[in-house]
N, CA, C and O atoms as a CHARMM CRD file, in Angstrom:
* protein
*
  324
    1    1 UNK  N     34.17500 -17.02500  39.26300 PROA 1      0.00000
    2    1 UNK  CA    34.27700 -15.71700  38.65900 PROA 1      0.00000
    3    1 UNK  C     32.92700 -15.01000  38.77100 PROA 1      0.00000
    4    1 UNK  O     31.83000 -15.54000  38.59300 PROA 1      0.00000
    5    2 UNK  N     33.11200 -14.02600  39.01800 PROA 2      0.00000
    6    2 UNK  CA    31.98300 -12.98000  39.21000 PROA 2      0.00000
    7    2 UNK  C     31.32800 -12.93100  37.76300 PROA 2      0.00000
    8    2 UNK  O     31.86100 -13.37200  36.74500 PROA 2      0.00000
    9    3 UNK  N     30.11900 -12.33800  37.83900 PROA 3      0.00000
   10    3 UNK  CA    29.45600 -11.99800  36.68800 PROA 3      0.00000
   11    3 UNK  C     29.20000 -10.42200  36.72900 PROA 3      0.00000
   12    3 UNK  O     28.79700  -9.74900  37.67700 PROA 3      0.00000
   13    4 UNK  N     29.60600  -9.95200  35.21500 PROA 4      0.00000
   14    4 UNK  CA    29.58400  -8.14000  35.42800 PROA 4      0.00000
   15    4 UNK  C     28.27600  -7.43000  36.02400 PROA 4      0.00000
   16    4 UNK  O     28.30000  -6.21100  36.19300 PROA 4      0.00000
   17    5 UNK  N     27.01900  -8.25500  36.37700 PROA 5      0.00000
   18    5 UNK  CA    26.56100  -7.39800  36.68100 PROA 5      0.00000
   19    5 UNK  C     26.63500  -7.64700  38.33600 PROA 5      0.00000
   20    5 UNK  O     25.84600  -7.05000  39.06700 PROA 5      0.00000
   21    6 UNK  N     27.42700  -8.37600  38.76500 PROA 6      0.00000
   22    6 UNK  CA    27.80600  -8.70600  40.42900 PROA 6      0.00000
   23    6 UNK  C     28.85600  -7.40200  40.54400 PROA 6      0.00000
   24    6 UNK  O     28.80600  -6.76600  41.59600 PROA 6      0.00000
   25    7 UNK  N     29.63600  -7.05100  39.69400 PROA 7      0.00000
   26    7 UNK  CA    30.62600  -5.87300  40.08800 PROA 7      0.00000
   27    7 UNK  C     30.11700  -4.48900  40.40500 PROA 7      0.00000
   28    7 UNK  O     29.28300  -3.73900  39.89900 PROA 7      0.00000
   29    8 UNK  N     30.97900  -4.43300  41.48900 PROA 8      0.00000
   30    8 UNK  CA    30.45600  -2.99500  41.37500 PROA 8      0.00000
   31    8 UNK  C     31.23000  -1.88900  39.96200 PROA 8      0.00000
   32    8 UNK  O     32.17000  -2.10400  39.19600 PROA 8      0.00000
   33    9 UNK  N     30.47000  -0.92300  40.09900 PROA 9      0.00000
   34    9 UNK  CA    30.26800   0.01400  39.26400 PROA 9      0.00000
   35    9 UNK  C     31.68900   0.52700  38.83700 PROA 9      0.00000
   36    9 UNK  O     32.25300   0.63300  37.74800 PROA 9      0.00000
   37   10 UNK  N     32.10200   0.85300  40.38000 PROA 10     0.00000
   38   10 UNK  CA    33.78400   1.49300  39.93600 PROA 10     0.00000
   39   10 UNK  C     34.20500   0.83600  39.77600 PROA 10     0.00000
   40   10 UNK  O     35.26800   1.08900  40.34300 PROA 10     0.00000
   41   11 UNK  N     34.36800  -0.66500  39.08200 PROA 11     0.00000
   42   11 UNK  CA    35.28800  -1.32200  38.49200 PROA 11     0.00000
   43   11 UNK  C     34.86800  -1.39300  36.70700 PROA 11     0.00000
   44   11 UNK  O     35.47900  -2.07200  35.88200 PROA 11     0.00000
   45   12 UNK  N     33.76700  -0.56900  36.44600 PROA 12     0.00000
   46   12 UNK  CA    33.64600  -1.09700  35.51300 PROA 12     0.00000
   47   12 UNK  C     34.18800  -0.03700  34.56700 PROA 12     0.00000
   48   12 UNK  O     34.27300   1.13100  34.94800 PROA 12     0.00000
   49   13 UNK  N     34.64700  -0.49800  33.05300 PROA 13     0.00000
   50   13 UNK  CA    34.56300   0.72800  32.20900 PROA 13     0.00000
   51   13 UNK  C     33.40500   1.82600  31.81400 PROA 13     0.00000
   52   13 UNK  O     32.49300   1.60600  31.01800 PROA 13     0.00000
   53   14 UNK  N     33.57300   2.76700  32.36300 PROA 14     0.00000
   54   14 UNK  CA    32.48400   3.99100  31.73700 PROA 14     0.00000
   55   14 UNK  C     32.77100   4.45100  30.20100 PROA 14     0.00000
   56   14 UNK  O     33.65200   5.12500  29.66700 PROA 14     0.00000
   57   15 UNK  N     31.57000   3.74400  29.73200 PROA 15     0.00000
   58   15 UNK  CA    31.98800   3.97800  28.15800 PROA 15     0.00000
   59   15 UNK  C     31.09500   5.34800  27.56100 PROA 15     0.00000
   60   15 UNK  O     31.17700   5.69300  26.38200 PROA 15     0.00000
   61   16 UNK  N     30.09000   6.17900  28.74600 PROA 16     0.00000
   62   16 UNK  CA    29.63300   7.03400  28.71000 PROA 16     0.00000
   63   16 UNK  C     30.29300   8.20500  27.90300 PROA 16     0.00000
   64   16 UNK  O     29.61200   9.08800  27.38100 PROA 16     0.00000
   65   17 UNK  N     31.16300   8.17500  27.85800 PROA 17     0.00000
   66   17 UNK  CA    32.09000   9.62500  27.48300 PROA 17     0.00000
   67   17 UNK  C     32.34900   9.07500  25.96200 PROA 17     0.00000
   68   17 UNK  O     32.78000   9.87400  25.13100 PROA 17     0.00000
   69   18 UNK  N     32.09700   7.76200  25.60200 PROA 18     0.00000
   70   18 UNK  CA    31.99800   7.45700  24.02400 PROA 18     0.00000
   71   18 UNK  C     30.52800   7.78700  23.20500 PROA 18     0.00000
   72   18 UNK  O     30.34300   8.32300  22.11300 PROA 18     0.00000
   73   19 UNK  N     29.50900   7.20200  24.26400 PROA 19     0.00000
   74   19 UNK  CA    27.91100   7.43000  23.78900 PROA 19     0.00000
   75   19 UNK  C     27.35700   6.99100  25.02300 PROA 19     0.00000
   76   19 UNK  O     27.47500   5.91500  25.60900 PROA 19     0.00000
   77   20 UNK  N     26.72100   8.04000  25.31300 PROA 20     0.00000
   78   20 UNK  CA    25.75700   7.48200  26.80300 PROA 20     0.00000
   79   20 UNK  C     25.16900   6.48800  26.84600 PROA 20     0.00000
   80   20 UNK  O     25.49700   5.71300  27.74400 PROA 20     0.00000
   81   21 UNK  N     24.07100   6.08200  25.92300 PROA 21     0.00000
   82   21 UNK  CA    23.45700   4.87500  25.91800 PROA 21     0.00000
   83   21 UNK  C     23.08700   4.26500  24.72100 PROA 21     0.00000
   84   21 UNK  O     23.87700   4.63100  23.85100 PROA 21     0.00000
   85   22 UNK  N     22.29600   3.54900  24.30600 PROA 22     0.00000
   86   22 UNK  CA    22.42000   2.70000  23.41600 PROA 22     0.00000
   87   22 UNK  C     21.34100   3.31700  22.59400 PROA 22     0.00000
   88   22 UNK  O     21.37400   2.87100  21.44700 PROA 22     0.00000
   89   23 UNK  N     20.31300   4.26900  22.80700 PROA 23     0.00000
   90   23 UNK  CA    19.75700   4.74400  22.23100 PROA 23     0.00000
   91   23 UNK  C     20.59900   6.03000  21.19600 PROA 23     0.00000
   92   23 UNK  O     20.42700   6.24000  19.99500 PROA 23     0.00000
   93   24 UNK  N     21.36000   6.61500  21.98600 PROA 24     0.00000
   94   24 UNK  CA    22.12200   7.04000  21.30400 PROA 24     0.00000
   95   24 UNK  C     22.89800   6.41400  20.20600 PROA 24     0.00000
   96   24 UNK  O     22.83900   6.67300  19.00400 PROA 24     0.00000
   97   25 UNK  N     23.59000   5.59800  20.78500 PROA 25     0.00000
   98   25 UNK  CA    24.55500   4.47100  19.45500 PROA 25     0.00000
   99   25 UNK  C     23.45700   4.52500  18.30400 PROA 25     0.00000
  100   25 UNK  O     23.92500   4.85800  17.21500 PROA 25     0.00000
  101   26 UNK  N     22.20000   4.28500  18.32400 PROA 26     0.00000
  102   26 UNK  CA    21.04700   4.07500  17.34500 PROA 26     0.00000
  103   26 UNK  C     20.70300   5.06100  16.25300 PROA 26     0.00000
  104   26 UNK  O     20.32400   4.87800  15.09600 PROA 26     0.00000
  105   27 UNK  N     21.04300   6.61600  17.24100 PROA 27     0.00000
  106   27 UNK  CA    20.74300   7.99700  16.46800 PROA 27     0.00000
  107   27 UNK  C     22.14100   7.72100  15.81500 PROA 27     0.00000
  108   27 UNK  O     22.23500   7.51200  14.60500 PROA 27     0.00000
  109   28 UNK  N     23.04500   7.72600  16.51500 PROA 28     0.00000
  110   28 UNK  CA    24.25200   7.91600  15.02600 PROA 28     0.00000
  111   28 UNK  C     24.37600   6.77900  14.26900 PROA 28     0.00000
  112   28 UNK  O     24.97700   7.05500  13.23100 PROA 28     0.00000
  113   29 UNK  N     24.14200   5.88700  14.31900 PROA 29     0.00000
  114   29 UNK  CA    24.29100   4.72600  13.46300 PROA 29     0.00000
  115   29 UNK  C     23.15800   5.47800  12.57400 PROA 29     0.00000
  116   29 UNK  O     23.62100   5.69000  11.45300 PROA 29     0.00000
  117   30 UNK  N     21.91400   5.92000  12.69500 PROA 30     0.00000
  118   30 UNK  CA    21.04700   6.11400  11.63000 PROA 30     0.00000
  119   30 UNK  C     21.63900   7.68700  11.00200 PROA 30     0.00000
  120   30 UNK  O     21.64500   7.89500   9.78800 PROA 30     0.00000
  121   31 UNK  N     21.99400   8.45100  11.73600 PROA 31     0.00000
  122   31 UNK  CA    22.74100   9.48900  10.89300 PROA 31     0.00000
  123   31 UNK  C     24.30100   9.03700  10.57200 PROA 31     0.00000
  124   31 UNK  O     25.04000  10.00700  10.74200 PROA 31     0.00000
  125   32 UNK  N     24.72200   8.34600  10.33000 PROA 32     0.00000
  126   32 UNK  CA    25.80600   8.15500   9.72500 PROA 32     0.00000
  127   32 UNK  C     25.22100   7.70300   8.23900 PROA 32     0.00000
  128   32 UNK  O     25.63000   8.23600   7.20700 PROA 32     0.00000
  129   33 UNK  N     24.13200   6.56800   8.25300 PROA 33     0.00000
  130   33 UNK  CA    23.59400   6.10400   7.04500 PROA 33     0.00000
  131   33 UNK  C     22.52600   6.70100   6.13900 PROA 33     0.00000
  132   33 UNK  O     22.09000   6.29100   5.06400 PROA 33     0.00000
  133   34 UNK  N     22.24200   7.70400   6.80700 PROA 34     0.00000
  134   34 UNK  CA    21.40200   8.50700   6.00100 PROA 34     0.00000
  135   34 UNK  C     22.31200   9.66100   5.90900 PROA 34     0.00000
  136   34 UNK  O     21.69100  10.65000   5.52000 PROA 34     0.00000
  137   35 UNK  N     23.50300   9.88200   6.11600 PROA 35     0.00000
  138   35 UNK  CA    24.40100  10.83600   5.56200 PROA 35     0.00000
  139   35 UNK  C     25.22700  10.48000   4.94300 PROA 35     0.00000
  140   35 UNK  O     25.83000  11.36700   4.34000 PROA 35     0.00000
  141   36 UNK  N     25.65200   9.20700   4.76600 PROA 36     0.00000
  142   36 UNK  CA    27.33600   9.08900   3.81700 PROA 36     0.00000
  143   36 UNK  C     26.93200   8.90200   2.39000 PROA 36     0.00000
  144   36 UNK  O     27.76000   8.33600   1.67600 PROA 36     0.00000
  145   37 UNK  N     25.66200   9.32400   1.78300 PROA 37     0.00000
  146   37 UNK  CA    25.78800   9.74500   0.45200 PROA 37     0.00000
  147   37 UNK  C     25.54000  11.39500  -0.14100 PROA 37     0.00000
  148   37 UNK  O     25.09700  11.75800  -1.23100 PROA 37     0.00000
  149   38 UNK  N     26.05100  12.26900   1.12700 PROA 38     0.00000
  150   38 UNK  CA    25.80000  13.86600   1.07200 PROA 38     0.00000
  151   38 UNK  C     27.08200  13.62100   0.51000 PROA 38     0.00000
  152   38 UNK  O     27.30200  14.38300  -0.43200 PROA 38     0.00000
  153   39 UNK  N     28.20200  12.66000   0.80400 PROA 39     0.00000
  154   39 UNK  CA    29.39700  12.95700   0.15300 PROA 39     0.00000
  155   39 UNK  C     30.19500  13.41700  -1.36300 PROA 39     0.00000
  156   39 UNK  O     31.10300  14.06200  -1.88900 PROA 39     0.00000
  157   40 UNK  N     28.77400  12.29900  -1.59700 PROA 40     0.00000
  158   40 UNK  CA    28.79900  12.16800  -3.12800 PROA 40     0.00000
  159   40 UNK  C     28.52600  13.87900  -3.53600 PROA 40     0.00000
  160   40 UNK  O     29.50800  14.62000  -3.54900 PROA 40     0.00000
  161   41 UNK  N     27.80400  14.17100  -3.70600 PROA 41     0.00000
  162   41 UNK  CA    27.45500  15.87700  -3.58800 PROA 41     0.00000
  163   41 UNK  C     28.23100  16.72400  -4.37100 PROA 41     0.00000
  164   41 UNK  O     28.07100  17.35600  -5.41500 PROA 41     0.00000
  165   42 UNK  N     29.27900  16.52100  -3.41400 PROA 42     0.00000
  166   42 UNK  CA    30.70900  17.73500  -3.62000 PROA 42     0.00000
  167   42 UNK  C     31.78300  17.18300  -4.24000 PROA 42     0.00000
  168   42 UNK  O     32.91300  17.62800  -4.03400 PROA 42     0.00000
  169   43 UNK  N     31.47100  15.78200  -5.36600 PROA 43     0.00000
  170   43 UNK  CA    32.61600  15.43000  -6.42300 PROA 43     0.00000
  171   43 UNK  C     32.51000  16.70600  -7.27400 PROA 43     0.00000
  172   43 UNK  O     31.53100  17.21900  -7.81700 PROA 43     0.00000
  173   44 UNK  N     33.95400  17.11200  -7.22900 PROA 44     0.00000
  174   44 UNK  CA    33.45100  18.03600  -8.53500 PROA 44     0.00000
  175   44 UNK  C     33.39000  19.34400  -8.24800 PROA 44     0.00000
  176   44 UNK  O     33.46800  20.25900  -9.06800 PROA 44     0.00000
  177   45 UNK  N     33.24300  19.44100  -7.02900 PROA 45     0.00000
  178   45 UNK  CA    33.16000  21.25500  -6.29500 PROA 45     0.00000
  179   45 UNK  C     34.08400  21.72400  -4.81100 PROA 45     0.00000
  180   45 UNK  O     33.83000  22.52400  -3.91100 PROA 45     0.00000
  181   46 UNK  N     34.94600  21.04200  -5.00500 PROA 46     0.00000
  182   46 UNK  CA    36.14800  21.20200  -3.92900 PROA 46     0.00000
  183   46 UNK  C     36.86600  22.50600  -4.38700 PROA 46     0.00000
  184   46 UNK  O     37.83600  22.81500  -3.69400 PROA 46     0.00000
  185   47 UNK  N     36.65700  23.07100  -5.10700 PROA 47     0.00000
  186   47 UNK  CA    37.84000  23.54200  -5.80300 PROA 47     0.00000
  187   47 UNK  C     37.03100  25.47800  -5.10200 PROA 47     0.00000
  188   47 UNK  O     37.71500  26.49800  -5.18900 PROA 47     0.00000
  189   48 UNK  N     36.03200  25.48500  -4.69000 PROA 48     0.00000
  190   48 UNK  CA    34.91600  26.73300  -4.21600 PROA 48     0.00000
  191   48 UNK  C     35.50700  26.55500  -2.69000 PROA 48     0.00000
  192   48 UNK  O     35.55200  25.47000  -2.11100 PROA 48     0.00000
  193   49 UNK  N     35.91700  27.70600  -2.18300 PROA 49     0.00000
  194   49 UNK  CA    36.40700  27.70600  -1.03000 PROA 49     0.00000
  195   49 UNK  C     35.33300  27.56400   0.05400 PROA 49     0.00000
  196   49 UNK  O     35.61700  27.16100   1.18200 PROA 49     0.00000
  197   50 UNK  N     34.30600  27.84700  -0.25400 PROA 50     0.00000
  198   50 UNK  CA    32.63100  27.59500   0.76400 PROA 50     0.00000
  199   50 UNK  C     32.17600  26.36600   0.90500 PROA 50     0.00000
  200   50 UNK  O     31.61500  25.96000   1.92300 PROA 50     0.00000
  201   51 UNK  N     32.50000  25.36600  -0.62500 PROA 51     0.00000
  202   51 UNK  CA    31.67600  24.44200  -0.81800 PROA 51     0.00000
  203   51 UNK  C     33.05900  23.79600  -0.19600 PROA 51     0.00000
  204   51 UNK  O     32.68700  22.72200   0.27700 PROA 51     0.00000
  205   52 UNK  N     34.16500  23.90200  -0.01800 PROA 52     0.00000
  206   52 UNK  CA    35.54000  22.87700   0.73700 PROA 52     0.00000
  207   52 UNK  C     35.31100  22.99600   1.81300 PROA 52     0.00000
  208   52 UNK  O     35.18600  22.01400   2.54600 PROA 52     0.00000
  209   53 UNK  N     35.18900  24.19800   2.22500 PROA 53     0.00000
  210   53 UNK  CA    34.84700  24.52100   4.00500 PROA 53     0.00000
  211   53 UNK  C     33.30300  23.54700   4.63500 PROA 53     0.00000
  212   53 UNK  O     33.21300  22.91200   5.68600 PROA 53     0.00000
  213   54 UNK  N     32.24400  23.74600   3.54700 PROA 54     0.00000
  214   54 UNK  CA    31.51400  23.16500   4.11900 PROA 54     0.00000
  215   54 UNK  C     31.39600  21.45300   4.38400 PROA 54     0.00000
  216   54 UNK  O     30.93400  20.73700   5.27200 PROA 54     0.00000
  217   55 UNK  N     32.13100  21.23900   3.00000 PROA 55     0.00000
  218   55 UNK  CA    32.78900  19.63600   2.93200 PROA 55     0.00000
  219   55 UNK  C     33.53000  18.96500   4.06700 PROA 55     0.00000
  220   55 UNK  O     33.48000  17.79000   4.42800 PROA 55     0.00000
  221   56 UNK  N     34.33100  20.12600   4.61800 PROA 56     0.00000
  222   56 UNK  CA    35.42300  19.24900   5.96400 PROA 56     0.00000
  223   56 UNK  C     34.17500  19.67000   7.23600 PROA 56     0.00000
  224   56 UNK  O     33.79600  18.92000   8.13500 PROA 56     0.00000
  225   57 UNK  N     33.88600  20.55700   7.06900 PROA 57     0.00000
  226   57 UNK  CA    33.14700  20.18600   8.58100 PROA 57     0.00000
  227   57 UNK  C     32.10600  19.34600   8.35600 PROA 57     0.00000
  228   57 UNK  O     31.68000  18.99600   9.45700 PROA 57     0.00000
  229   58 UNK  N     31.26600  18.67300   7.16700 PROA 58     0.00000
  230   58 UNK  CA    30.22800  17.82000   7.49200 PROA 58     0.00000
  231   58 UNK  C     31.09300  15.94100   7.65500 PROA 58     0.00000
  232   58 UNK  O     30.66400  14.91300   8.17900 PROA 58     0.00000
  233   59 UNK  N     32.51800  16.27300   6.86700 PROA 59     0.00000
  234   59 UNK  CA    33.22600  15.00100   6.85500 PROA 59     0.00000
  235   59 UNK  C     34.18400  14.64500   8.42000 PROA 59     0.00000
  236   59 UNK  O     34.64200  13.52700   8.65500 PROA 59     0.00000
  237   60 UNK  N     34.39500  16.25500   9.67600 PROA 60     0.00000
  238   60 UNK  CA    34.62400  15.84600  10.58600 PROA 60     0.00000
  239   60 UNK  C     33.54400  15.53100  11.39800 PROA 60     0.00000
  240   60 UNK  O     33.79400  14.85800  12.39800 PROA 60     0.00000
  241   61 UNK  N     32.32300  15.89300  11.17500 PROA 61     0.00000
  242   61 UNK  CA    31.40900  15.96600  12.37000 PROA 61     0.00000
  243   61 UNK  C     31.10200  14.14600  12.07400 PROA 61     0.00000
  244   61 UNK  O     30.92300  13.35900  13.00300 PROA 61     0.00000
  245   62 UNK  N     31.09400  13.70400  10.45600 PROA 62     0.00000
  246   62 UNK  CA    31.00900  12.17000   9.96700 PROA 62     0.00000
  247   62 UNK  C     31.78200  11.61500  10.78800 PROA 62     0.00000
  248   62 UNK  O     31.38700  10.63500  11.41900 PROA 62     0.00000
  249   63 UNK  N     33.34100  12.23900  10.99500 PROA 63     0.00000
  250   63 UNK  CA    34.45200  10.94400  11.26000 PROA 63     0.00000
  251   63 UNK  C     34.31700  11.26100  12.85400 PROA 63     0.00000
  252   63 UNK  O     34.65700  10.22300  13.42300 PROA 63     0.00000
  253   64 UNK  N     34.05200  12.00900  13.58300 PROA 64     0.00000
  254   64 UNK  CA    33.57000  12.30600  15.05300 PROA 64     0.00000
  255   64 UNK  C     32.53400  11.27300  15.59400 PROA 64     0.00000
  256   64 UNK  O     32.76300  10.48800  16.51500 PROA 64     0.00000
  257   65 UNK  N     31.51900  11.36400  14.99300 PROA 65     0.00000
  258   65 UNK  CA    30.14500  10.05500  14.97200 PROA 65     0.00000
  259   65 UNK  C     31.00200   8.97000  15.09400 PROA 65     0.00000
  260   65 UNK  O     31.30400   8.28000  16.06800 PROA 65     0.00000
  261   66 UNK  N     31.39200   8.94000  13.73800 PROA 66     0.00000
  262   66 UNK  CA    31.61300   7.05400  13.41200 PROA 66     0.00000
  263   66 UNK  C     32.88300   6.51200  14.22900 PROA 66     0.00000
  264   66 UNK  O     33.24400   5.37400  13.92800 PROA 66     0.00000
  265   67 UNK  N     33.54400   7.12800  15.14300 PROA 67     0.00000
  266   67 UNK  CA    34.90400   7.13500  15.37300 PROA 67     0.00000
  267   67 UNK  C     34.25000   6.49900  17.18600 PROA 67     0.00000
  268   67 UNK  O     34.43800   5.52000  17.90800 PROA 67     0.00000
  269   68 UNK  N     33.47500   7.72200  17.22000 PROA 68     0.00000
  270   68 UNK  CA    32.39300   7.42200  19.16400 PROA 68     0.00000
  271   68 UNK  C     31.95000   5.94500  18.97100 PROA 68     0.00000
  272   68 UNK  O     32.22100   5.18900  19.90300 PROA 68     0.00000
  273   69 UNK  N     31.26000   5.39000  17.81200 PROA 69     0.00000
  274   69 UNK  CA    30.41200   4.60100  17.55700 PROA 69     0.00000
  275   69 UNK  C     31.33600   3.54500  17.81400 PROA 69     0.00000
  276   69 UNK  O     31.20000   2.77500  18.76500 PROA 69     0.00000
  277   70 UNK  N     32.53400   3.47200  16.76300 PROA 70     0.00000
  278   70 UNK  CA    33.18100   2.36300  17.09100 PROA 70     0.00000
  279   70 UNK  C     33.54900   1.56300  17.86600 PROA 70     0.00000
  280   70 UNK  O     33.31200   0.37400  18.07700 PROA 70     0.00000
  281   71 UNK  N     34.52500   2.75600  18.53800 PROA 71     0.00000
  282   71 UNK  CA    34.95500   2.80000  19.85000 PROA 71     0.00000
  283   71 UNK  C     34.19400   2.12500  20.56800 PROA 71     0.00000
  284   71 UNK  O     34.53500   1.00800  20.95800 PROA 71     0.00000
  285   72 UNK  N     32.90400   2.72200  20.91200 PROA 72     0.00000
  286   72 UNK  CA    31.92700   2.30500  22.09700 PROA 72     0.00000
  287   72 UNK  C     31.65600   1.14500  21.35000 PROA 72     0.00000
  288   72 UNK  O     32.29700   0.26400  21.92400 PROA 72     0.00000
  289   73 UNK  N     31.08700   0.66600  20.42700 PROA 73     0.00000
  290   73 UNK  CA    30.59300  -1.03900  20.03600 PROA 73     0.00000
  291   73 UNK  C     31.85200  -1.92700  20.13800 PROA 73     0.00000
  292   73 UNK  O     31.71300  -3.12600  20.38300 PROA 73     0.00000
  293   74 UNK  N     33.28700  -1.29500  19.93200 PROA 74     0.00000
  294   74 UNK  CA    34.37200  -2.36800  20.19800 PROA 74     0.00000
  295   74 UNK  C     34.78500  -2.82400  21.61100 PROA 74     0.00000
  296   74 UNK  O     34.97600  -4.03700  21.69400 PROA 74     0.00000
  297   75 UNK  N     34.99000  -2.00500  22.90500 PROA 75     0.00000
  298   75 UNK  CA    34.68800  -1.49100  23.95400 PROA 75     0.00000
  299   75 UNK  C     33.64500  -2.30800  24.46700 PROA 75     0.00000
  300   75 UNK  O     33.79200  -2.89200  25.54100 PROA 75     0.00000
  301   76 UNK  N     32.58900  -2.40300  23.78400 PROA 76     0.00000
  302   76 UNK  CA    31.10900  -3.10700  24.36300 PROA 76     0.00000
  303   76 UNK  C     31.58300  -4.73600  24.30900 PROA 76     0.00000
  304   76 UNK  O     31.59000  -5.51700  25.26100 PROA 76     0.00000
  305   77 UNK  N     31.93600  -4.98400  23.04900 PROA 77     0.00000
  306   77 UNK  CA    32.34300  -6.59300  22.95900 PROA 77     0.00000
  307   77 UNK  C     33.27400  -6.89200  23.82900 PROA 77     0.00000
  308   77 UNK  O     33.17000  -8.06000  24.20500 PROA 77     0.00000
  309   78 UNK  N     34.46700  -6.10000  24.47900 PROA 78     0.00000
  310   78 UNK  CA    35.44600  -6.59300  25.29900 PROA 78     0.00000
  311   78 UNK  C     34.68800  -6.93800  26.99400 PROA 78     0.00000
  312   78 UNK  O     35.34900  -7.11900  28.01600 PROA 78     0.00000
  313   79 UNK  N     33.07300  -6.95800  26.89300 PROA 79     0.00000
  314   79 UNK  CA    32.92500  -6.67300  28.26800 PROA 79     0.00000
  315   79 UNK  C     32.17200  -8.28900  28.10000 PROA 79     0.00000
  316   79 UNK  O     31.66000  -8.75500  27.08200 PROA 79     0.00000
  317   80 UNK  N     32.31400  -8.96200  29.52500 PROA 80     0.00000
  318   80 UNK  CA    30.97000 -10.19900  29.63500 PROA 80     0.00000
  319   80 UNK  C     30.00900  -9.62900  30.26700 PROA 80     0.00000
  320   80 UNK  O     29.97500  -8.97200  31.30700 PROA 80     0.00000
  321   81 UNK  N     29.17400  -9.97700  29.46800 PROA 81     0.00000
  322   81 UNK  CA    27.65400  -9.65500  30.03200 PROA 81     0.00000
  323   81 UNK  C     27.04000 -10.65000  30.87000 PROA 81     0.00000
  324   81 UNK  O     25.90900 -10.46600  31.32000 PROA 81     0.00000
């Protein structure tokens, strides 16, 4: 059996379109954790149509991150290195 880095390229999965590189994976892993206590914030003020609006877009741009992240680290384990 071949070893993945004997394959060529077009056989491999491009996980680019999840997170280019691993430095990246690093920036959102650190903004995911220095953001999931902005959540806390807005107990209590959903009910302000500005402060709801601003709530779903900082909780999709959250579930956008953490969703790439996954993906690409689950994705990463299915590969031999």
């Amino acid at each position: 059996m071949q070893k993945r880095c004997e394959i060529d390229n077009k056989y491999k999965w491009d996980l680019s379109s999840y997170i280019k590189d691993e430095t990246e994976l690093q920036n959102n892993l650190k903004y995911l954790k220095e953001n999931v206590n902005k959540f806390k914030t807005y107990y209590g003020k959903l009910t302000d149509k500005s402060v709801l609006t601003e709530y779903l877009k900082l909780s999709e741009q959250y579930e956008n991150i953490l969703a790439k992240s996954i993906n690409y680290i689950e994705l990463n384990l299915e590969t031999d290195f």
